[in-house]
N, C-alpha and C positions, 0 to 999 in steps of 0.2 A: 510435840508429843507429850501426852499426860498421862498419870497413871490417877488410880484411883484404889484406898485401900478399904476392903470388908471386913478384915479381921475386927475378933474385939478385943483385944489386948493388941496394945503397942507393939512394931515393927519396922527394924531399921533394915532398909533396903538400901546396899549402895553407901551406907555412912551417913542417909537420908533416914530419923524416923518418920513416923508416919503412926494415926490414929484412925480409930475406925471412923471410916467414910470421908478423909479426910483425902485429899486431892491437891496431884503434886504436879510442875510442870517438869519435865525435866529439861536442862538447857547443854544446848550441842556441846558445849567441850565435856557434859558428866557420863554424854550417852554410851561409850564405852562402857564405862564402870559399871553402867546399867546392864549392858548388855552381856557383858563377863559375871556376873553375879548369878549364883546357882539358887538362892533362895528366891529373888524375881525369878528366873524361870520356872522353878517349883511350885511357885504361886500363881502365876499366870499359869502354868497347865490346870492346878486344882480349881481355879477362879476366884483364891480366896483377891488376888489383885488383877485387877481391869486393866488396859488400855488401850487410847484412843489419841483422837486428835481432838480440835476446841470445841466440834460436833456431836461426837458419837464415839463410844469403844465398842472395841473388836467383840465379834460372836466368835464363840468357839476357841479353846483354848491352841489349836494349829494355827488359828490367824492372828492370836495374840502375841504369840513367840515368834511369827514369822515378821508380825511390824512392826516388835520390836529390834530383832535383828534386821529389818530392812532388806528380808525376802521375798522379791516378787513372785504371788503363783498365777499372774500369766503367764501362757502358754507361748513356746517361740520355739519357731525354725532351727534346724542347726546351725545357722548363720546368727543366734542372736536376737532375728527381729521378731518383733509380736504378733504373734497369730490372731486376729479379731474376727469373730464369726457372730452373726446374724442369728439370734434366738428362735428357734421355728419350735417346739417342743419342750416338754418339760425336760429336765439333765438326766440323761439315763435312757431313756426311752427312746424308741426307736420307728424307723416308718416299716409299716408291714399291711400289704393288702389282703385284705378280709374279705376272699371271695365263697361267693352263695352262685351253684347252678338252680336252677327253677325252669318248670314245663308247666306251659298253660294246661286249665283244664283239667288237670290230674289230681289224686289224691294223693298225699307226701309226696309232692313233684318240685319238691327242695331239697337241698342237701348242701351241708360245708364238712369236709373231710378232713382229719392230718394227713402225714405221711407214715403213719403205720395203717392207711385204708379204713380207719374207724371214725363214727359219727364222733363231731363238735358235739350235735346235740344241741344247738342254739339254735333249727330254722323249725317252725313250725307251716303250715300250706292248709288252706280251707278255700273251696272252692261253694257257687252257689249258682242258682236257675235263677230266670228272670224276673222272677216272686223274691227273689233277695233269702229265697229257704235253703239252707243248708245242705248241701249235696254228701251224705255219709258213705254211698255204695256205687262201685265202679260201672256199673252197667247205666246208671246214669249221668257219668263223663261228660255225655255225650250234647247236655241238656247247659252245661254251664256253661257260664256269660262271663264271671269275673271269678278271678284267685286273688286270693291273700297270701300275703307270703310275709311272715315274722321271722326277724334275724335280730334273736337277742344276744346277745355277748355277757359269759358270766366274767366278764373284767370290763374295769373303768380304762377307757381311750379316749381320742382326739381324733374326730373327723374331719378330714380335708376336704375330700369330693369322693367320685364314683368312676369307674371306669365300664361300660357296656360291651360284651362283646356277643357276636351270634354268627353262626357261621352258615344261614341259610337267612334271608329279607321274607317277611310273610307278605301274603300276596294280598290279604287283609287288613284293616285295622287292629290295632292292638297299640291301649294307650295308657303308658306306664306313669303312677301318680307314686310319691315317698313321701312320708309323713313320720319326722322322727319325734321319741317320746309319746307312741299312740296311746290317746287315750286321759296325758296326761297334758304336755304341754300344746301335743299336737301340731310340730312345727312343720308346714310345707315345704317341701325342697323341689317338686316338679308340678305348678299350679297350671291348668292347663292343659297337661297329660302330653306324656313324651311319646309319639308315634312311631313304633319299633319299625314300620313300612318305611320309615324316611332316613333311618340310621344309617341301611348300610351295610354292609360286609365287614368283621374285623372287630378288633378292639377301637372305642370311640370313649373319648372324656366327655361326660354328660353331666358334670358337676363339680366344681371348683370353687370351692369356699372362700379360694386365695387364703385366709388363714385358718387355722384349725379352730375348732370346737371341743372345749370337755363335755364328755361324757361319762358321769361319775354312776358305778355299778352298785347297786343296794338289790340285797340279798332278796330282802321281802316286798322292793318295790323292781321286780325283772323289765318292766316295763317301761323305765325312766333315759335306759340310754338304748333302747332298741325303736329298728324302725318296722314301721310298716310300708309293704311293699303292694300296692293295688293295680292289678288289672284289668282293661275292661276289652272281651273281644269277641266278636260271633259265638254261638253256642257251638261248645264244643270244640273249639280249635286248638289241636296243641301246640305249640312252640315251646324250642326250647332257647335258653340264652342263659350266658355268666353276666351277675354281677360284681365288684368287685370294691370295695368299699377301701377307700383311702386311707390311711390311720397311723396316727403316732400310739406306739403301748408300750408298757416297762417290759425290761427281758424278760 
């Protein structure tokens, strides 16, 4: 165990001085005296003194008083032993599924809600004919071939995978493509196109990252962690389904 001093005027820690930047070992029989001493711990909180091992010192002045009093902040059992757990997320954040409903063929035929019944406000829905022209008015529903469907998220997350579910099989084609970051990175997540006639009844995992992905949210670039969502199905056909987006978020 070593300290290391920043002050610039001389400083006797312990019966030990010490000079700026000048670095000291401490040896087992003094580390009481170290540890009993109120001006090291007053200085390891302020940072005016470091310490470490023959490596590296301590960040943060909680972990410096904690190694030097030889406090472990691993976590344990009330039995004692140490709890170790497998990092899946950033510290703090949490898994929460980010579901988006969507109808073919419709105009705003998306939607993600809280629980006071008010729009998110992240899904956008653009529907088109088979000229790839822009369908603006209802009475020509009837006429479209594919929807788009945008779920931007005005917060940074971690994407796992997707969950699909529908509670009626179409008796059609309908083949769902996701492209996260449109536009920009343009990353394929279903190449191929996922055939909603072969899903199934129910909720189905149609995407499993096995680990997460960040997804960092910029105000003026909405389009960096959102995906696009494309289908392609007979004119006119509606279907409805959830989807339901995996995700690690802060509280």
């Amino acid at each position: 165990m070593k300290v290391k001093y920043l002050g610039q005027t001389d400083k006797v820690y312990a019966g030990q001085t010490l000079s700026q930047n000048q670095e000291y070992e401490i040896q087992t029989t003094e580390l009481l005296k170290w540890q009993s001493d109120d001006l090291v711990i007053q200085d390891l909180s302020s940072g005016t003194l470091l310490i470490g091992d023959a490596i590296s010192y301590q960040s943060g002045s909680s972990n410096a008083i904690n190694y030097l009093l030889q406090i472990e902040n691993k976590p344990k059992d009330p039995s004692g032993r140490e709890i170790v757990r497998m990092s899946a997320t950033i510290e703090g954040w949490h898994y929460q599924l980010l579901s988006t409903e969507i109808e073919t063929a419709k105009l705003n035929g998306s939607s993600s809600i809280n629980d006071s019944n008010s729009s998110l406000s992240i899904t956008s829905q653009f529907i088109y004919d088979n000229q790839n022209n822009l369908i603006i008015d209802e009475q020509n529903e009837i006429n479209a071939v594919k929807t788009i469907c945008y779920v931007k998220p005005t917060w940074s997350y971690e994407i796992l995978g997707a969950i699909f579910s529908q509670s009626e099989i179409p008796t059609t084609d309908i083949r769902l493509f996701a492209t996260g970051s449109p536009g920009i990175a343009n990353v394929s997540f279903a190449t191929g196109g996922i055939n909603l006639k072969h899903i199934g009844l129910g909720a189905q995992k149609i995407a499993d990252g096995r680990a997460s992905k960040y997804m960092q949210y910029y105000s003026q670039i909405p389009d960096a962690n959102a995906f696009k969502i494309t289908l392609l199905h007979q004119a006119g056909v509606k279907h409805k389904f959830q989807l339901s987006f995996e995700t690690f978020k802060q509280l």
